[in-house]
N, C-alpha and C positions, 0 to 999 in steps of 0.2 A: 824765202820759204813760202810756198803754194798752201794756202790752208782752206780747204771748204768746208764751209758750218750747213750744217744739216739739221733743220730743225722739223719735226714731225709733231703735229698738233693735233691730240689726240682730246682733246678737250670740249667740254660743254658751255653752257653758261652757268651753271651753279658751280663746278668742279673746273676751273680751267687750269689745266697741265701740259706742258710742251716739254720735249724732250733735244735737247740740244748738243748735237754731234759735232763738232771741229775736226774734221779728217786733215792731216796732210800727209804729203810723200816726202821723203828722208832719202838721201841716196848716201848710199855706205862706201867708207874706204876700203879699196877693198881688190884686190889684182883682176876678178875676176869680173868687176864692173857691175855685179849681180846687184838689183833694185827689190830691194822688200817695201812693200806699202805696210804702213805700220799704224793703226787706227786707235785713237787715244779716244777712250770714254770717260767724258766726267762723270756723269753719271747714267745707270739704264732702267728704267722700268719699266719689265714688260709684264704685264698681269694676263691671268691665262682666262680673257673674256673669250675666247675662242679656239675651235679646236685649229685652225690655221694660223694661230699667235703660236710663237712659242711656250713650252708647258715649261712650268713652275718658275718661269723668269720673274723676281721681285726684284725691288728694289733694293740695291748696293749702293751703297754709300762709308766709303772708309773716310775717315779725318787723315787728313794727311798733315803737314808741318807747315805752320803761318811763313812762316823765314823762307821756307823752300819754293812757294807757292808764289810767294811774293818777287823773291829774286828772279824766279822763271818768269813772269806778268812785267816786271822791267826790263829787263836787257834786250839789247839791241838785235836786231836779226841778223843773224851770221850771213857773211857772205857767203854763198855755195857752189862750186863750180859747176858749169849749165850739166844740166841731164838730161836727157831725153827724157823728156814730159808723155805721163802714160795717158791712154787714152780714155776718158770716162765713160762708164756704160751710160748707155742712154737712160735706163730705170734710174740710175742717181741722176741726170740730168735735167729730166721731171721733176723728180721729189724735189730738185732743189728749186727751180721755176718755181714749183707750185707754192712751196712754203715760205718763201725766202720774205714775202710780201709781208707775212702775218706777222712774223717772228725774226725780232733784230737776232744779227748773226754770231753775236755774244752773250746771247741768253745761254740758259743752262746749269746741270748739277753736277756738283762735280763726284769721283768715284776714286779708283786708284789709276795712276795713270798708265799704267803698262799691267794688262792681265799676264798671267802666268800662261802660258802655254798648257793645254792639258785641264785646266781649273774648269773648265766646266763641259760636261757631256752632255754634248745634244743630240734631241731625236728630232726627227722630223713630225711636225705636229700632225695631229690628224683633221681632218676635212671638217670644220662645221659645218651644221645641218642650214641650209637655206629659210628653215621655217621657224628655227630660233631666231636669227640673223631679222626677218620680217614683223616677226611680233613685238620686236623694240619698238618704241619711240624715238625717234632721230631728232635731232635738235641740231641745228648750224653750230658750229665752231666759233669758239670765241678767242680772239688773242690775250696771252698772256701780257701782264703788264712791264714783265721786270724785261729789263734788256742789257743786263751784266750778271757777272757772277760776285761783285767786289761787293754787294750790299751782305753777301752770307761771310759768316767770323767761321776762321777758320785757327781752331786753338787745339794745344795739346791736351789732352786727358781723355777720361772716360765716359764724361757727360754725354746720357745719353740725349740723343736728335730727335726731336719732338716730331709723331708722326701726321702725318694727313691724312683724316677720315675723310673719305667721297662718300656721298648718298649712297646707299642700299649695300657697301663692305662692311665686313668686318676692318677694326683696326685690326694693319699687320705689323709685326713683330720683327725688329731691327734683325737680318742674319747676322751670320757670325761666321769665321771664317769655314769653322767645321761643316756647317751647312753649306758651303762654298764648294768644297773640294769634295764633300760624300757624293759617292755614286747612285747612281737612278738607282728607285725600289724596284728589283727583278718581277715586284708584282704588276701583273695587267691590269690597267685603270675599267673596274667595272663596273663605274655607278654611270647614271642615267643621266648625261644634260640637262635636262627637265629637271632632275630631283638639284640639282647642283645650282640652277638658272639662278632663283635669288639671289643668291650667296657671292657667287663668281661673275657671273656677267653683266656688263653694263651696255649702254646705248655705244649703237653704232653707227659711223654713219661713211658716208665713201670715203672720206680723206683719213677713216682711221683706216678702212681696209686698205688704202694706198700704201700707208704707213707701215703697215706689218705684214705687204709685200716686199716690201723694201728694205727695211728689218732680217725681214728671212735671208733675200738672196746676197744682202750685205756677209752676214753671220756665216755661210754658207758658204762664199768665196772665199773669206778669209783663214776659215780655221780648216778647208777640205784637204787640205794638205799634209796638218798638224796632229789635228785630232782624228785618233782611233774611233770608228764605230764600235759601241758597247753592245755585247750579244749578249740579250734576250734571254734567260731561265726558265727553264718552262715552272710552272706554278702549279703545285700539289692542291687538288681544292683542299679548302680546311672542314672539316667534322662540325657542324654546329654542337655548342657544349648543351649536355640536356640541364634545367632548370634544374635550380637546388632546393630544397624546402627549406621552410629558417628553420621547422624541431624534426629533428628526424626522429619516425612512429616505430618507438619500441613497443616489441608485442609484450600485453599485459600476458602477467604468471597466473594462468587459471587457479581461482581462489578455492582453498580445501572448504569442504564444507559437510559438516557434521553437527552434532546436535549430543549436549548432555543437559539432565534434568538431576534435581536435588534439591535437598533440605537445608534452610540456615538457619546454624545455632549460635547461641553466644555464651558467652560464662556465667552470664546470671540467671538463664532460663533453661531448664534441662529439655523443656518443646521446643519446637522446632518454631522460629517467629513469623517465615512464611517460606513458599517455594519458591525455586527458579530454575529458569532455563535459559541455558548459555547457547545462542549459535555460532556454528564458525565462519559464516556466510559475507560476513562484517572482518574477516582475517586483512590483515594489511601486511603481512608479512610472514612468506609460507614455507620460508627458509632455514628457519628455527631448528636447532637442536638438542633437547626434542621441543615438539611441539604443542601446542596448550592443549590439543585432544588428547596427547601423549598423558600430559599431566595430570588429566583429569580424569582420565582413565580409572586409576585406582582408590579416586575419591568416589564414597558414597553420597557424602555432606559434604558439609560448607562448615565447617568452623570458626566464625569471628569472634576467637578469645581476646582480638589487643586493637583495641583504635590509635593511630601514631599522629601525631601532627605533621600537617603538611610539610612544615617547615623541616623536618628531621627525614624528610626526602632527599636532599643534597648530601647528606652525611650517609647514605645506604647507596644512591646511584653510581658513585665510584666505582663501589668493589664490583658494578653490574658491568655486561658485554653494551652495544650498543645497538644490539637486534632485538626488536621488539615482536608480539603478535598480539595482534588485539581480539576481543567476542565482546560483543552487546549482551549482557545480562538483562533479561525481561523475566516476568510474571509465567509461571504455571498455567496458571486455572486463572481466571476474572476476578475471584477470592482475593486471590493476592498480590491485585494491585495496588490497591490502598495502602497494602503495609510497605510492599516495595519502592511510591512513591514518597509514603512519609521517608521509611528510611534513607533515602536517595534526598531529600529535604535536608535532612538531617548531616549527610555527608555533606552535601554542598556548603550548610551554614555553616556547621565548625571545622571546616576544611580540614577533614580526615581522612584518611586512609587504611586500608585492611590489608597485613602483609600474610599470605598464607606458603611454607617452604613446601618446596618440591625434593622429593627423596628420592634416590637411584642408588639400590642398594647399601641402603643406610645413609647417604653423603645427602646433604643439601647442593645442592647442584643448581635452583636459581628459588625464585620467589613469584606468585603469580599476584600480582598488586589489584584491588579493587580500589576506583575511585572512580567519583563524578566530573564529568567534563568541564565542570564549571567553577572546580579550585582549578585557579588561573596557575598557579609553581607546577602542580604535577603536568598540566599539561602542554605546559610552556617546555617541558624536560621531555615528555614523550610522543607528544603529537600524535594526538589519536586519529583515526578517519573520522573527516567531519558526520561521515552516518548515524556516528552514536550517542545519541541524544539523555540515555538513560546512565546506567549505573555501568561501568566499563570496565574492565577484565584486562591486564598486561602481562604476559608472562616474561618477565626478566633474569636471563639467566646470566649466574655468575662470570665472571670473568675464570676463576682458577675451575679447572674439570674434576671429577670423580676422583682421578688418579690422582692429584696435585694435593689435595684434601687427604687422602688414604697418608700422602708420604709426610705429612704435617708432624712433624716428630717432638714440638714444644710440651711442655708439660702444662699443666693448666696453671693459671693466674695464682690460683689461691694457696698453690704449693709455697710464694715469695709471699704475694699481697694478699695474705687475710681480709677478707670486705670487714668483720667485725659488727655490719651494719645493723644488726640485732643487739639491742641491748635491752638490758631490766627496764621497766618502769622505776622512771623516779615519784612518780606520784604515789598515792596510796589509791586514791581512787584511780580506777583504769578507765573509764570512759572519759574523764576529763586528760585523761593522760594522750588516749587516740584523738581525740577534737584537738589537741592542742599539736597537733603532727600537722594538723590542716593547717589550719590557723598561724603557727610560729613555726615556718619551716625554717628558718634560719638560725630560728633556738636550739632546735632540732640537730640541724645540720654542725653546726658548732658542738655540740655536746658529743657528737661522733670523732670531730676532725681532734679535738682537745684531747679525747679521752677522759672527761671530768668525771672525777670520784663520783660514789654514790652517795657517801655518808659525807663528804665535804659540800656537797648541792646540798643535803637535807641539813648540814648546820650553819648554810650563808640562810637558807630560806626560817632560819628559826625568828618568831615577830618577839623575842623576849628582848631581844638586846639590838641596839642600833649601831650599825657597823656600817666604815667608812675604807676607801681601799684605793691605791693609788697603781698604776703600773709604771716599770722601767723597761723600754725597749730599745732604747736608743744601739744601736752597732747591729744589734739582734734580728729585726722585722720592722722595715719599711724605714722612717726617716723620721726626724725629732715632731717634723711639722705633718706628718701623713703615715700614720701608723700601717701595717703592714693586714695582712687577710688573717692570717692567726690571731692577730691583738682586736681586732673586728671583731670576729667571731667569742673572744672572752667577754666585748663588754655587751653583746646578745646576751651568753649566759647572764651576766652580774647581774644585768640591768631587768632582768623577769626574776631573781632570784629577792631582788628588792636594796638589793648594798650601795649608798651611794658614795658617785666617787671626790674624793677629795685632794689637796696639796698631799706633799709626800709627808710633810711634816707633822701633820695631822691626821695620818691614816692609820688605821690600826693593823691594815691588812696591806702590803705589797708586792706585786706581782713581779715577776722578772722574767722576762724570754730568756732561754736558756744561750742562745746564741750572744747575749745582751752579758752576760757574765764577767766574761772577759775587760767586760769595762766599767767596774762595779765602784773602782776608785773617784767615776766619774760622778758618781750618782750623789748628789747633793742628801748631804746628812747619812750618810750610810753606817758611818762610822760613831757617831752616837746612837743609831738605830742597833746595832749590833753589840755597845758596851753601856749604853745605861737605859736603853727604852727596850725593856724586855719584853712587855707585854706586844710588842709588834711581832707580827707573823710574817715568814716572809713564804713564797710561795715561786718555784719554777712552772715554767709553760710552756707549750710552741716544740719544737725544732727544728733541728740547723744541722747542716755537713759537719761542721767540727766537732758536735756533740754525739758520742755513740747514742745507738738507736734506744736501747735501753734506757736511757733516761729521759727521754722525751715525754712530753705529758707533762699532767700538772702533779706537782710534789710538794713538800713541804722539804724546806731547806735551812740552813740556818740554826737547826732550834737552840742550842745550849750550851755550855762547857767552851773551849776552848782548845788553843796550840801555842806553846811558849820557843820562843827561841833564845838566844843571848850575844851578845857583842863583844868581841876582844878587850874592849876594856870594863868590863863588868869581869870578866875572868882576870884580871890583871888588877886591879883596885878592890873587889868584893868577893873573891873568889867561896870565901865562906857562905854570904848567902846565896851567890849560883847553888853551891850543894846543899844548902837550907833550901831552898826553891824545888829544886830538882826532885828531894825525899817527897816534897807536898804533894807535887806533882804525881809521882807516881803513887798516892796512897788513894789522889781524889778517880773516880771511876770516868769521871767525864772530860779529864785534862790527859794533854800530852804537851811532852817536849823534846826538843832535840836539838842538834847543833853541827852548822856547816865544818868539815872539813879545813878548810881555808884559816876560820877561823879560830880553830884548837893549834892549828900551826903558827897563826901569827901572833898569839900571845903567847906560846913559849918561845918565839923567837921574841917580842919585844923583852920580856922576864929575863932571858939571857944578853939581852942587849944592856938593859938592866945592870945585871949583877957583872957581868962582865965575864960571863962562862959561855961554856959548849955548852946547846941543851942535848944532843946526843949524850954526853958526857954524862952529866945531871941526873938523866933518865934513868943511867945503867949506873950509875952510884949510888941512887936513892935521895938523892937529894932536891929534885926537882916537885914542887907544891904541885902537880896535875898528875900526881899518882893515884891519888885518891878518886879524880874524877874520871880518869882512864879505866878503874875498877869497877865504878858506878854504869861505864858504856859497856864492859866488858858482859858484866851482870844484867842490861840489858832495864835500867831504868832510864839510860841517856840515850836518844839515838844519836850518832855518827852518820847523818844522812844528805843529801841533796834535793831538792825537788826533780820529780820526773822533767824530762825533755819533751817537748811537742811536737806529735809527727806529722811531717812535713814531708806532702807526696812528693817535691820536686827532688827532696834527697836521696841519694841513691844508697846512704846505707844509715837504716835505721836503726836511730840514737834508743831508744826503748829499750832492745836487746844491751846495748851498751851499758845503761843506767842496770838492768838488774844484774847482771855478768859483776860491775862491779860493786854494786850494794848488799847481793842474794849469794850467788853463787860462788864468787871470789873476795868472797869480804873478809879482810883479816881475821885471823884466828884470834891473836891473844893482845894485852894491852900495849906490849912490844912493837908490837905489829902495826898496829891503829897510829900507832907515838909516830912513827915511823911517816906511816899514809900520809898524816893530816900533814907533817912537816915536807914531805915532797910535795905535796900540791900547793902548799902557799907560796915553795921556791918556784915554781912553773908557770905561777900566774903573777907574781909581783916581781918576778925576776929586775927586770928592767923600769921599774919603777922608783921612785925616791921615798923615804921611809915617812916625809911628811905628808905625800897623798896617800899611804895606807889607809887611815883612817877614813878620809870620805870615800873612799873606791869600795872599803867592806862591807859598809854602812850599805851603798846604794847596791850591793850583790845581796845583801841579808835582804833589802827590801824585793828586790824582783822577784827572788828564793820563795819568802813568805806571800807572798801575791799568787804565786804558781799554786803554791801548796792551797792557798784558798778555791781556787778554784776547781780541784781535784774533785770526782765529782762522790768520792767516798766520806774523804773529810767536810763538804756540802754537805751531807745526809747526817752527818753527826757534831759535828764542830760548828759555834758561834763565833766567837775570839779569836782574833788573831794580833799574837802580845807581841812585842821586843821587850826584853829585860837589858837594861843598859847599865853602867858604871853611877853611884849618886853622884860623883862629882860631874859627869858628865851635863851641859848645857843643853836641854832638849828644845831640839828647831822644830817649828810645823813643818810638817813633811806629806804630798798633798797624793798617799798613796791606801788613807781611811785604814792603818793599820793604829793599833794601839802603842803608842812608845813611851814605856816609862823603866823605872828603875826598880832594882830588887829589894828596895824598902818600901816604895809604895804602890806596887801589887797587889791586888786583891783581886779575889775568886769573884764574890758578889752574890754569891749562893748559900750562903749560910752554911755548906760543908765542914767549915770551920769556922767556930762561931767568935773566936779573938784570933789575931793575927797571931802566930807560933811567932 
């Protein structure tokens, strides 16, 4: 096989580059003996230093396969059968003479080795100009050194091939295949040689123009066959785009501009303290509805009845719109500038503000705000124009309109919440009573939130007697270790009233949050506060959800007398003095007692366990010992009761109605009847229980019973004591629920109503 290497030395002395062609002819099998020359480029770089070079030819360079590359560079030359050998132009003839000296015939880069047919559309270059071509520098030719292609690796991947900067290019950028196959831009190349020369063109000198004759007409016989000429689009000029501005100039809203004058007054001065005049020339916002001339319209004066703190701006700016208008406030007359700038002093230091309403048809409808630009909140919120140096003017209106306000259909506050906030003097002297509003607001405040008596402040404040006083709030307000805002504000009162505080043990005075009630078994010593330390007072305070509204405040609780109840076995072993107890009870004015159900049924069931009879039986032969006591309920010195139920929102049906349905309204008529009640309910809740836990199951129902009952908040107001009257033989346990447990021999009042025990 014939191969001629073509080498074209297009090279300088600083940049030397050769371009190395190995042509050979191929003859095909083939009936018709037909001969294709078929021309392998390792590689081509034509750069478009001229318009007689081909245009946009770069450098192609594909990787192709080490294995493949290799095996083709060994194997031996096929033998070919002879062919008529074609004839070489004479133009490759030259080029090859001429180069063949510089550059061994194995130099070269390589590319792919068979182009595609069609891969690239050529045009024919255009003519450069003689005068570019002349103003280069030319420099001799220099040989390249390499003279194989086996020192270049040739490996699979993507690494990209490091390219060759020549003096005065740009580095170019490896194609790809898409830039291979894309078609000419239908655009006509219109820029200027001259403007391009640096950039693209390099020295030239004869052997390059050789070279890129010979380029051409190679290029030119080979594909004139194959490749289609590409037609030409004619090209629409383009519109130059007009310049953008970076802020596009919105025309300003011609500013309204008016003028009102007036007088300012204030609540302590019935003159006027000086004049002023508002312009609207300083308006920042003319969009307004209505407008601040609008507003001021129907004003004669200026009214400053209320200066607000700046701060209490945040809590009024909500309900406002977000459209503002501003007026510079100035002086009248010359007169009154002095008083205008003091005033304006004066706003600035105690950063205040002047809210005056706007009215429309009765409705407040917004607020036109005075302040100075130099409380930094208001104007951090409104942003005035920087122009107004003085006292400044904002009219803000509300967010709801005229209408919105008209349809407001609530009724006012004080229909539910009473303010209350007027109260008598507790002092006797009233000037010391107003100074001490200044001075002790939190005394003050407390003695409102409390509701504290009058006459119970004026007998803590009495200097005769030294009085010490403890509080219980625990469950009630706030936490064992962090008392709550109610129990706060008592020891404000206590503590100007002069009382100091002390252990509970030692206090003569005890306080109790009313929420704090409920856990009163908790209360260390409570239960000898209540049955031998009379001279202690006890005292409610505060409220709480669970406690109706009406007993809130501070009360006296606790004071005197007592509540008896009794135990199946004190009915069963003493029956006699239960009804000794019972007569006492109802003679003394300040004692009650009564007695659960449950347990008038389970002593005449144990009695009949007892004796060995029916107590139905008993009942209705006269023979049963709880006749007597049954006449004493009937008559209405015993009660047959339970303690009320506790209502409980999440229940859907309220136990209250139930407790009076059957205590009030469907209460047995006669003693018959009751005999009857009290023994159906002990069979319904002991049913299924064994006759040896009766006793502590009744015991611990008697105690929750009596515990409920203490807390009721009528027996509160009237009732100290809270007794069990038990059996004497019975064994009394401490029992940790601060009720009193003893028996119906050693009971006692404690009150001298009866001066020896009956």
């Amino acid at each position: 096989m014939r191969k001629l290497h073509t080498t074209v030395d297009i090279s300088n002395e600083d940049h030397p580059f050769a371009i190395t062609m190995p042509l050979h002819k191929k003859a095909e099998r083939s009936s018709s003996d037909s001969v294709e020359t078929e021309v392998e480029l390792n590689e081509v770089l034509v750069s478009d230093f001229s318009r007689g070079g081909l245009q946009h030819l770069k450098r192609q360079n594909v990787a192709i396969a080490y294995e493949e590359l290799s095996s083709f560079l060994s194997l031996p030359e096929p033998q070919l059968p002879q062919t008529p050998s074609l004839a070489i132009p004479r133009e490759l003839q030259l080029a090859e003479q001429t180069l063949e000296n510089h550059v061994p015939s194995e130099s070269g880069i390589s590319t792919k080795q068979r182009l595609s047919f069609g891969a690239l559309a050529l045009r024919l270059p255009k003519a450069i100009s003689d005068t570019v071509l002349e103003s280069k520098n030319q420099r001799p030719p220099s040989k390249t050194p390499y003279t194989s292609i086996m020192p270049l690796g040739f490996k699979k991947g993507t690494m990209p091939t490091p390219s060759i900067a020549f003096g005065g290019y740009p580095e170019l950028q490896e194609p790809t295949l898409s830039s291979i196959n894309a078609l000419p831009s239908p655009y006509t190349q219109d820029h200027d040689v001259e403007s391009l020369q640096d950039q693209f063109m390099q020295d030239h000198n004869t052997q390059m123009e050789t070279g890129d004759e010979f380029l051409e007409e190679l290029m030119l016989s080979s594909f004139t066959n194959v490749l289609k000429p590409t037609e030409e689009c004619p090209v629409e000029p383009l519109h130059p785009q007009l310049p953008i501005s970076d802020r596009l100039l919105v025309p300003k809203v011609p500013q309204e501009t008016w003028t009102w004058s007036g007088n300012v007054f204030t609540d302590t001065e019935s003159s006027p303290i000086f004049a002023v005049t508002i312009n609207g020339g300083t308006t920042a916002v003319v969009d307004a509805n209505p407008s601040l001339s609008e507003a001021l319209q129907d004003m004669k004066d200026l009214y400053f009845t209320s200066f607000h703190d700046a701060v209490d701006f945040d809590s009024i700016l909500p309900a406002c719109q977000e459209i503002y208008q501003f007026a510079e406030v100035g002086p009248r007359t010359n007169t009154d500038t002095g008083y205008l700038n003091l005033f304006c002093a004066y706003m600035a230091k105690m950063h205040k503000i002047v809210l005056i309403p706007i009215f429309v048809d009765g409705l407040i409808i917004g607020h036109t705000i005075f302040f100075h630009p130099k409380t930094a909140l208001v104007t951090s919120r409104l942003r005035p124009p920087l122009e107004i140096q003085s006292l400044a003017a904002a009219l803000v209106p509300c967010n709801l309109s005229g209408f919105q306000f008209s349809e407001n259909h609530r009724n006012p506050p004080k229909k539910y919440l009473p303010a209350q906030i007027d109260m008598e003097p507790l002092l006797s002297n009233q000037n010391l009573w107003l100074r001490s509003i200044k001075t002790r607001p939190r005394y003050h405040h407390a003695l409102r939130v409390l509701k504290f008596p009058r006459m119970l402040h004026n007998y803590f404040c009495e200097d005769e007697y030294e009085r010490t006083y403890s509080v219980w709030y625990e469950g009630g307000d706030g936490t064992k270790k962090r008392p709550g805002m109610e129990t706060l504000a008592l020891f404000d009162i206590l503590d100007k009233c002069g009382i100091k505080r002390s252990h509970i043990r030692d206090a003569r005075i005890v306080f109790i949050h009313v929420g704090a009630v409920k856990h009163l078994h908790k209360l260390p010593g409570f239960l000898d506060i209540c049955s031998t330390s009379f001279p202690v007072q006890l005292y409610t305070y505060g409220s709480h959800e669970t406690i109706a509204r009406g007993l809130w405040g501070v009360r006296e609780v606790y004071p005197c007398g007592g509540i008896v109840t009794f135990t199946p076995q004190a009915l069963l072993d003493d029956l006699s003095g239960v009804i000794h107890r019972v007569s006492q009870i109802q003679r003394h004015s300040m004692w009650e007692c009564y007695i659960i159900p449950p347990v008038l049924g389970m002593a005449v069931t144990l009695y009949s366990l007892r004796e060995g009879s029916d107590p139905t039986s008993d009942f209705d032969s006269g023979r049963s010992p709880y006749t007597m006591l049954l006449t004493m309920i009937e008559d209405g010195e015993l009660s047959i009761i339970s303690s009320p139920s506790k209502y409980d929102l999440s229940s859907k049906k309220d136990m209250r109605q139930v407790w009076l349905r059957k205590y009030w309204t469907h209460r047995p008529g006669d003693s018959r009847a009751t005999f009857q009640a009290c023994l159906d309910v002990f069979n319904d809740e002991f049913q299924g229980s064994l006759p040896t836990n009766w006793t502590s199951a009744i015991l611990d129902k008697i105690s929750k019973d009596l515990r409920c009952m203490r807390t009721q908040p009528v027996f509160m107001e009237k009732y100290r004591r809270y007794v069990v009257l038990d059996s004497p033989r019975a064994h009394q346990k401490t029992r940790e629920d601060a009720l009193e447990w003893t028996s119906t021999t050693k009971f006692d009042f404690k009150d001298d109503f009866y001066p020896t025990q009956e």
